[in-house]
GUTI-467001 format. One record per residue (C-alpha): x, y, z; residue in three letters. Coordinates in steps of 0.001 Angstrom, whole numbers, plus 500000, padded with zeros to 6 digits. Example, Ala and Ser with C-alpha at 12.3 -4.5 7.8 and 13.67 -1.06 7.14 Angstrom:
<pts>
512300495500507800ALA 513670498940507140SER 
</pts>
This chain:
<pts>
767416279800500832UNK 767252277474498432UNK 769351277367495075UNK 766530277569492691UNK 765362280804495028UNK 768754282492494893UNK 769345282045491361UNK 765675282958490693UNK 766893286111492645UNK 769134289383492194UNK 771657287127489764UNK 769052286095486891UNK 766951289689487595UNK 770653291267486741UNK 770969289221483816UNK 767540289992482552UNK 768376293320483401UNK 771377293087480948UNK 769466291288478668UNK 766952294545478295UNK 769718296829478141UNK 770894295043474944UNK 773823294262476692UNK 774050290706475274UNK 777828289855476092UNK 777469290373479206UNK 774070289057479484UNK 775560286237477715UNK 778046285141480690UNK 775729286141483122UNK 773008283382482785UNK 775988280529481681UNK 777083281445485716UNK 773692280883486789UNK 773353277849484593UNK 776347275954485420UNK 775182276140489502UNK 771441274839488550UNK 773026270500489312UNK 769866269782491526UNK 766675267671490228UNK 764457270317491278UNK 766179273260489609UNK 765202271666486133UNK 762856273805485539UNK 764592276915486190UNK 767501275213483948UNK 765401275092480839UNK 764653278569481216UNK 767714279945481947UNK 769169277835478799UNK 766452279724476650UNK 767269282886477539UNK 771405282139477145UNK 770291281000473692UNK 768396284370472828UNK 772085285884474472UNK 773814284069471884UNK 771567284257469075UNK 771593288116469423UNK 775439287612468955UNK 775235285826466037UNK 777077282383467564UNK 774556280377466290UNK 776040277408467457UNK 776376278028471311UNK 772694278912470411UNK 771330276064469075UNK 772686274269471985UNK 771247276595474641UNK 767816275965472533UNK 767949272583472751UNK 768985272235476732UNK 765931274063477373UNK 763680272342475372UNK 765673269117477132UNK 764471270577480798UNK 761297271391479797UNK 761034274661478294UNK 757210275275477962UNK 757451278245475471UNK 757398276353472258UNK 759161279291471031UNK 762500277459471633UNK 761197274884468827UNK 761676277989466413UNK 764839279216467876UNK 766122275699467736UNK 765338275649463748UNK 766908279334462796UNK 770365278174464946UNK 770076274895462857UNK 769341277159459816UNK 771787279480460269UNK 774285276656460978UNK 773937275470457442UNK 772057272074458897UNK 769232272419456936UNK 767595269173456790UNK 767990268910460868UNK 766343273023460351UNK 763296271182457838UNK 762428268776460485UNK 762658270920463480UNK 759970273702461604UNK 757725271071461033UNK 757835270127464577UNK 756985273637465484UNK 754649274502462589UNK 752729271242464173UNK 751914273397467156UNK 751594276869465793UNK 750542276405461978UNK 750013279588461451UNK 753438281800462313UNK 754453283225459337UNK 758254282941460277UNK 758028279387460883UNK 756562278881457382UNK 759240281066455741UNK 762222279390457587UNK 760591275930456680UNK 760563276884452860UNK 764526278855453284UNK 765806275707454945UNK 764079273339451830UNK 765369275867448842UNK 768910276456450578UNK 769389272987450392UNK 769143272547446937UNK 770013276364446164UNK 773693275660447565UNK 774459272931444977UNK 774416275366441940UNK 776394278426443383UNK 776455281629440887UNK 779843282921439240UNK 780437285066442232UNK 784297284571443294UNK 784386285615446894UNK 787601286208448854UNK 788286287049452405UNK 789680290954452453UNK 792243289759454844UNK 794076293218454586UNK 791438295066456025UNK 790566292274458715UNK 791941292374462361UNK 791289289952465437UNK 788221291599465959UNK 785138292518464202UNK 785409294753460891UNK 782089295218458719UNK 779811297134457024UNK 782509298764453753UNK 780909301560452027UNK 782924303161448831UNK 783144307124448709UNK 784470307065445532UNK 788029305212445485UNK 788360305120449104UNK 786810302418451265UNK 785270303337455016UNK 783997300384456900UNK 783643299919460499UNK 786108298027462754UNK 786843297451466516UNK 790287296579466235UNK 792369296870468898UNK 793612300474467795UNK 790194302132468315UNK 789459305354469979UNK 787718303742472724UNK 789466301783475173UNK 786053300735477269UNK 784317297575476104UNK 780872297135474654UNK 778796295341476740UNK 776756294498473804UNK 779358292491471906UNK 782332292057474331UNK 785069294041471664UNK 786324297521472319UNK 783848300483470477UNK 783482300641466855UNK 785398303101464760UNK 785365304045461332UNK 788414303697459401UNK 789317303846455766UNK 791559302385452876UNK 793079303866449922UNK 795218302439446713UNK 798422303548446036UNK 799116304185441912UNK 799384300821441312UNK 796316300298442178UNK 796949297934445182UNK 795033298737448078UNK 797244300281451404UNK 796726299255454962UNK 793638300843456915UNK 793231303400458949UNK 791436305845461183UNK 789538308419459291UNK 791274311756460117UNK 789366314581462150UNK 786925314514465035UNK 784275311904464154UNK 785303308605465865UNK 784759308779470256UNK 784481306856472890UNK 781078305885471976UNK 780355303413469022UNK 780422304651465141UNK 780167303225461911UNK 777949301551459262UNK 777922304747456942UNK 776825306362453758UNK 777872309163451944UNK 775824312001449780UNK 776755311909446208UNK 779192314648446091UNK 781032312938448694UNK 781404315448451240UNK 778604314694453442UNK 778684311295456042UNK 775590309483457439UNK 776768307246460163UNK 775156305012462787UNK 775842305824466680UNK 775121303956469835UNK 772563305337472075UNK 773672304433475811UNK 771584305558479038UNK 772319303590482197UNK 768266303642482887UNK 767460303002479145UNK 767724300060476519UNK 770627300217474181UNK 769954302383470666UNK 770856303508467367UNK 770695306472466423UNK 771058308444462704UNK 774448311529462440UNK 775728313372459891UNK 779671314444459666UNK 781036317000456734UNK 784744316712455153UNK 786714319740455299UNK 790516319869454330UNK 790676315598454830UNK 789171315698458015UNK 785717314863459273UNK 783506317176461570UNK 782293315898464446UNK 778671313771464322UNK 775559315826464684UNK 772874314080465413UNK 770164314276461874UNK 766314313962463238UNK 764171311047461318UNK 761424311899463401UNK 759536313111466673UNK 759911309297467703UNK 762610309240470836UNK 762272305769471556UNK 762863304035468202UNK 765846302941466672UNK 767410304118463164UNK 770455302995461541UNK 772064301932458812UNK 771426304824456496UNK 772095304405452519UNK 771729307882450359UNK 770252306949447117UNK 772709307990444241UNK 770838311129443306UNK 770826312384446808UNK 767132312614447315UNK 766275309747449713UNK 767798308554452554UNK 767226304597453466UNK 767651303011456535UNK 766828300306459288UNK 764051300935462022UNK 762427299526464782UNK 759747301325464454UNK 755885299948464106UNK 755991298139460604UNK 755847294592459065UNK 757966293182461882UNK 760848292976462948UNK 763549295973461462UNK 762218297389458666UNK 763457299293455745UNK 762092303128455779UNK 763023305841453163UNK 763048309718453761UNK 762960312182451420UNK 766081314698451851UNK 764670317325450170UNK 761259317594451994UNK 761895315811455152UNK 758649316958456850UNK 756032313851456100UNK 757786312369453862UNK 758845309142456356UNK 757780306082454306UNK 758024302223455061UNK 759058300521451534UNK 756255298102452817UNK 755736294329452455UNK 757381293267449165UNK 760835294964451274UNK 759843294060454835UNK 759061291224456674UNK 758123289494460500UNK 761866288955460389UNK 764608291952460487UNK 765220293813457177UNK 768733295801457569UNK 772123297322455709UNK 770174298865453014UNK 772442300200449634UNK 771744301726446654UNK 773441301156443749UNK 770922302682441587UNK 768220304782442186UNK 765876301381441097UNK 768252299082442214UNK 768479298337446112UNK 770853295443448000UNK 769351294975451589UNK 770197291996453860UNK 767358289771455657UNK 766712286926457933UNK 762943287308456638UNK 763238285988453267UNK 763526283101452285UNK 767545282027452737UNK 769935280699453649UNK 770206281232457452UNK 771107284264459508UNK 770898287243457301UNK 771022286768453402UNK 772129289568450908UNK 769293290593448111UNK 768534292714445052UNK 765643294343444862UNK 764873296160441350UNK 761718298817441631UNK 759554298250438557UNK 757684301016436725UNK 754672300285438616UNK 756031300724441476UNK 756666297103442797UNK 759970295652443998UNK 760977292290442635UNK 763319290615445227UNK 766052288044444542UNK 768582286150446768UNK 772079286655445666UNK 772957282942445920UNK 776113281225447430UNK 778969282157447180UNK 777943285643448330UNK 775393284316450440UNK 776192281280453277UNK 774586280023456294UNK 775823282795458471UNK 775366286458458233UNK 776142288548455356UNK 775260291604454873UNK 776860295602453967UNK 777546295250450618UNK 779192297590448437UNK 779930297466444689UNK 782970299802442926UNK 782706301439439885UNK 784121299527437297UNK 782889297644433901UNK 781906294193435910UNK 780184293523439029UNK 782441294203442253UNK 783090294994445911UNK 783401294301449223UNK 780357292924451721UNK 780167291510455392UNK 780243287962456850UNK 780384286218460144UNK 781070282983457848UNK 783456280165459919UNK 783770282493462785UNK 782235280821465671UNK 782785283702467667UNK 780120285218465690UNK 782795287707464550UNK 782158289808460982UNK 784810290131458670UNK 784989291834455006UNK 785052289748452157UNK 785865291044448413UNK 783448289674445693UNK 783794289464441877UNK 781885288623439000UNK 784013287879436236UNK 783302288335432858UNK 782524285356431016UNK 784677283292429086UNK 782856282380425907UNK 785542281674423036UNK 784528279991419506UNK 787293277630418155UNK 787326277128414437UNK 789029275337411398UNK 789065276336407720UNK 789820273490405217UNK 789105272569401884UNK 787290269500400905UNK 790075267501400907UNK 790266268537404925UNK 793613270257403893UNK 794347273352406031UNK 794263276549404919UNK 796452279238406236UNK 795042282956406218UNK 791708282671405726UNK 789991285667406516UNK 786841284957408984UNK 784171287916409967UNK 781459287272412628UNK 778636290019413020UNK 776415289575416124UNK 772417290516416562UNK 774180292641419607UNK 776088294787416752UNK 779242293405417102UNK 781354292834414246UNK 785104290930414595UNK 787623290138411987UNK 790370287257411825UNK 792769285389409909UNK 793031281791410519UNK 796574280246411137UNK 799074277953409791UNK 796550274865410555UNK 793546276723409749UNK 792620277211413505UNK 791654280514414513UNK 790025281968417890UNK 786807284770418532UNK 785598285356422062UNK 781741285520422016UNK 778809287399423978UNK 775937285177426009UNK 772667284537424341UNK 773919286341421059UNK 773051285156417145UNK 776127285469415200UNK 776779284809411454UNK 779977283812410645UNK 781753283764407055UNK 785008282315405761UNK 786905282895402548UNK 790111282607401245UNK 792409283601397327UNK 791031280470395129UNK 788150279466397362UNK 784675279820397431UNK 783183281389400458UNK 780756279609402895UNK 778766281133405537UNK 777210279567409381UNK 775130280761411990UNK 774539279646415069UNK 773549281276418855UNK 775714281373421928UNK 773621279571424864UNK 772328282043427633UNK 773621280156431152UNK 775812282190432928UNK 778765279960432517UNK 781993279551430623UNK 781429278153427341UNK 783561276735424158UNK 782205276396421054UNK 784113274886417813UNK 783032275353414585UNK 784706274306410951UNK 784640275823407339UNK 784882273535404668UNK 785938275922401531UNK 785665274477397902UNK 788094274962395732UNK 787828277466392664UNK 790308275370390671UNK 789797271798391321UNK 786612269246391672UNK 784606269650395016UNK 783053266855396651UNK 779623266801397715UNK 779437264652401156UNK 776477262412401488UNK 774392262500398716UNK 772726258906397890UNK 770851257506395243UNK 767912254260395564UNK 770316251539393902UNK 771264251226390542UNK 768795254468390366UNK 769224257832389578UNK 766539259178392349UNK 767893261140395192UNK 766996259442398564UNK 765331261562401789UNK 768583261450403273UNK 770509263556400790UNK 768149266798401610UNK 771041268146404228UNK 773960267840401877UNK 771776269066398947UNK 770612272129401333UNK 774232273116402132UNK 774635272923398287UNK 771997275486397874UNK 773344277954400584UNK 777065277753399226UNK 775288278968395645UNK 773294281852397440UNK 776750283058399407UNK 778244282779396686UNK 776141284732394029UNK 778269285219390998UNK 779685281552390556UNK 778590279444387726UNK 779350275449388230UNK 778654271943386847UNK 777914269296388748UNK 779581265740387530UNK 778363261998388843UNK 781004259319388671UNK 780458255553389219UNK 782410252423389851UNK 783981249915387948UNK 781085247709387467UNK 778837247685384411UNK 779248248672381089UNK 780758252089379847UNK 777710252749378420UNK 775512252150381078UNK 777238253932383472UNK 777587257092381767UNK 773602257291381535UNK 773281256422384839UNK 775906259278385897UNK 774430261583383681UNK 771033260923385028UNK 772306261193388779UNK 774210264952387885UNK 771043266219386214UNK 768869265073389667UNK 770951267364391588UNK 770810270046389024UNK 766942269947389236UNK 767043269912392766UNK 768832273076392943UNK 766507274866390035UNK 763533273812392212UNK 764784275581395552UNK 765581278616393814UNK 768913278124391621UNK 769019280422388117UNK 769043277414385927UNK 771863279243383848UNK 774165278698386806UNK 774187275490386453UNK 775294272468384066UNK 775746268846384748UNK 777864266085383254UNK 777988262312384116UNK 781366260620383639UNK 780909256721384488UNK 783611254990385284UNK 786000256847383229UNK 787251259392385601UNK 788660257148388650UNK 789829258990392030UNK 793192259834392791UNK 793382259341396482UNK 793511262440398423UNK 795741262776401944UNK 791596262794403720UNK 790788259225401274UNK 794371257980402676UNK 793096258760406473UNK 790100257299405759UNK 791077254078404060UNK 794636253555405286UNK 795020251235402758UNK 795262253092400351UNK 798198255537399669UNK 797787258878399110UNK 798366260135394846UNK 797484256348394089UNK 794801256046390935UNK 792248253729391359UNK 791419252294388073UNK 789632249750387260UNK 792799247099386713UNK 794118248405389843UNK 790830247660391764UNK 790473244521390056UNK 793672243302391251UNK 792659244213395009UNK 793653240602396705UNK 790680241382399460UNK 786734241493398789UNK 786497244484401725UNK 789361246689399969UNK 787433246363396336UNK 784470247493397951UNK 786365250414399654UNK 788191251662396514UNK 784601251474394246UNK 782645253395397665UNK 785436256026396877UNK 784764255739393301UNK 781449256368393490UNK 781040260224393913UNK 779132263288393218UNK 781189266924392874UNK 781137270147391423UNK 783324272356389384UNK 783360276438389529UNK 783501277362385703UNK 782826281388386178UNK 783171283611389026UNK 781358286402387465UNK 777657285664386860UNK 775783288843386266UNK 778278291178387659UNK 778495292974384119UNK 
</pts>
């Protein structure tokens, strides 16, 4: 007999055998024996299909690299089922090599156009690749205290205490799964102390966990009632899940009774999720659908013909599983038929009034190239929980990870100063948001004060302070979902001394108001509307050259400009007089003209005989540009108020 016949024989019929049974571990090892003795020229057939069917072994264990490999030895020895094309692009996928995953779909899609997985892989593997540069504000953690050596997954909260589903090596039964290769799942549970810190795992009390498998659970919403997930093992039959229920009495769980989805005895059903109002119950099924696992909904309450399949915005030709309500609208589901990442992605999906679900990846950091899936979210103000992963496990082990979304950090930084850019200290600063919020501050010793901010929010801000006019901003927080500073400053004018008026020019030797005053003239107009009940007079000044006479018309003329200005956008024209000065009212260098034009010290007086005996061209021009200014003065702070 030859190899190829005794390998063809008993030995790859067992591991086929296996195979059916579900019993991919041991399938797993099975066909790498049968593998590793197929050395001949002949038996390269046989080799190729032997490597295929390893690689389904593997790929049912989630080690998608052993996989991949398997995949591409048989399409090496010849592998005629183009089928190991496909496999070859989900390991690659699911390995997080998505541009080798891109061009190993089209390779397949060039033979079989029309599968519908193939063409949803292709366009998974082209959006993770960009997807994973811009990660969401997930922080994701490994849950190392409830991890062991072994497999732990699925974490479902019943209220503050967390169940998942382990098979550490302190679970009830000793035998090992054939499926997987680790002892039989239990379910265990965690609880926090009254600090809040969470305390080691640990079997849940009473008679639920056996020899047989448990876990992946939900729990009705008063807590006292348990849908779990149990192995179904014949020796004659293919391995199955099946759907039990378990009651709490006194801290202890009942043993499972097995709850009835439906006259069906061959199907599978599983991973049950009890929506929070208690009247459906979701969960996986193998049963005739989309394709694949699908997600199926019963109704609690009326049970008989009320089996529904939540149809093909939910399901897919690819495996739909771990369903979890958070809401009654709002459902988290993991899928390898959606677009993704590779191996099974987490989603939201959000049923809309009319009835249709909107689906949404969750994005990396939650999501990876492996398998995540089982997620669970605690009650508290901001998104967390726990989910599963096989992430960097190349076992194709699951472990529990802890995810957060922390609030954002959006903080507005702001100064308060008078025109002279002096500080002022205890200025009193209110902000009142479109979202209703309202906040109150004081600035500090520098004038700096602090207000954290809401996302995609219009605020108006306004700043006053004893002796100081008020002024008034608004602006609108951005609406990414990232950290964000903004800085803002208040310039205050003074109630008791001249205000400059920043950037207000005149055509030369003119008194017309150029285009490129309208800002500064604007702000003008808003300070007068904050600030209702203040009367004030504008005053020009000029420089040194020209005559007296001259310059005080031309002053005069440049004041009353501004004035009409401010009477044509709306100003009471009893608010407001205007005076021009010339060249008889030289600056006094302020500490912000000192910082500006360093040389000049601050308190000096620049008159004209000091200007004139300036030694350099560039620091006569500098002391007549400072010179040459338009301000304001408050004379009454009660306009119409009696």
């Amino acid at each position: 007999m030859t190899g190829v016949t005794s390998c063809r024989g008993p030995k790859l019929a067992a591991a086929d055998e296996q195979m059916a049974r579900g019993e991919y571990f041991d399938a797993s090892k099975t066909y790498r024996k049968i593998y590793n003795k197929l050395t001949k020229r002949e038996d390269r057939p046989l080799r190729g299909e032997v490597a295929y069917k390893m690689g389904e072994a593997h790929r049912m264990l989630s080690q998608w690299s052993r996989a991949g490999a398997a995949y591409q030895n048989a399409i090496r020895y010849g592998y005629p089922d183009s089928t190991a094309q496909l496999r070859l692009a989900q390991m690659l996928h699911a390995d997080g090599k998505y541009q080798a995953a891109v061009e190993s779909y089209e390779q397949y899609l060039s033979r079989c156009p029309n599968s519908a997985v193939a063409v949803t892989g292709l366009e998974g593997a082209r959006w993770a690749a960009e997807a994973k540069s811009k990660p969401t504000r997930y922080v994701v953690k490994n849950a190392k205290l409830f991890n062991s050596r072994r497999a732990d997954f699925a974490p479902m909260f019943n209220g503050d205490i967390l169940y998942f589903t382990t098979t550490n090596e302190k679970v009830t039964g000793d035998k090992r799964s054939e499926i997987t290769g680790m002892k039989k799942s239990d379910i265990w549970m965690a609880k926090k102390n009254e600090q809040g810190a969470w305390q080691r795992p640990e079997p849940v009390e009473g008679e639920l966990n056996t020899e047989m498998d448990e876990g992946i659970m939900s729990f009705s919403p008063d807590g006292n009632t348990m849908y779990l997930t149990k192995a179904r093992r014949s020796p004659n039959s293919s391995t199955g899940v099946e759907l039990f229920t378990s009651t709490r009495g006194d801290a202890q769980w009942s043993a499972a009774v097995k709850f009835e989805v439906s006259g069906d005895t061959i199907s599978s059903y599983g991973h049950p999720a009890v929506s929070p109002s208690g009247e459906y119950l979701y969960f996986t099924s193998d049963m005739p659908g989309e394709g694949g696992k699908d997600l199926w909904r019963l109704n609690l309450k009326e049970r008989v013909g009320s089996l529904e399949n939540l149809g093909p915005q939910i399901n897919t030709a690819g495996n739909e599983v771990f369903p979890y309500m958070l809401t009654d609208s709002i459902m988290y589901f993991a899928s390898d038929g959606h677009p993704g990442f590779g191996g099974l992605d987490i989603f939201q999906a959000v049923l809309q009034p009319s009835g249709k679900w909107v689906v949404s990846n969750m994005g990396m950091p939650i999501n990876s190239a492996a398998d995540d899936f089982g997620i669970t979210f605690a009650k508290s103000s901001h998104p967390e929980g726990f989910f599963s992963s096989n992430r960097g496990d190349g076992r194709g082990y699951d472990h529990i990870y802890s995810f957060e979304l922390p609030d954002l950090k959006i903080n507005i930084t702001g100064w308060v100063t008078d025109h002279d850019e002096e500080p002022i200290q205890g200025a009193v600063i209110r902000i009142v948001g479109n979202d209703g919020s309202i906040q109150r501050t004081a600035s500090g010793g520098n004038g700096e004060f602090t207000l954290p901010l809401q996302r995609g929010v219009s605020y108006v801000m306004m700043a006053g302070a004893k002796g100081f006019l008020n002024a008034r901003q608004e602006f609108i927080t951005d609406t990414a979902e990232t950290d964000a500073d903004y800085e803002i400053e208040f310039m205050l004018a003074s109630l008791s001394k001249p205000n400059i008026v920043e950037n207000i020019f005149y055509d030369f030797d003119k008194a017309t108001l150029r285009p490129d005053s309208k800002e500064a003239l604007d702000q003008l107009v808003q300070l007068l509307n904050d600030n209702p009940n203040i009367t004030i007079e504008m005053t020009s000044h000029t420089d040194r050259v020209g005559t007296e006479e001259y310059n005080i018309d031309l002053s005069l003329r440049r004041a009353k400009a501004v004035v009409d200005y401010l009477i044509e956008a709306g100003i009471a024209a009893d608010r407001l007089q205007y005076h021009g000065f010339g060249k008889s009212r030289p600056k006094t260098v302020t500490k912000r003209d000192a910082t500006l034009f360093p040389q000049f010290k601050e308190g000096q007086v620049l008159t004209e005989e000091f200007v004139t005996g300036l030694e350099e061209e560039a620091d006569r021009e500098a002391a007549d540009q400072i010179n040459r200014r338009t301000e304001f003065n408050v004379l009454s702070v009660d306009y119409n108020m009696y």
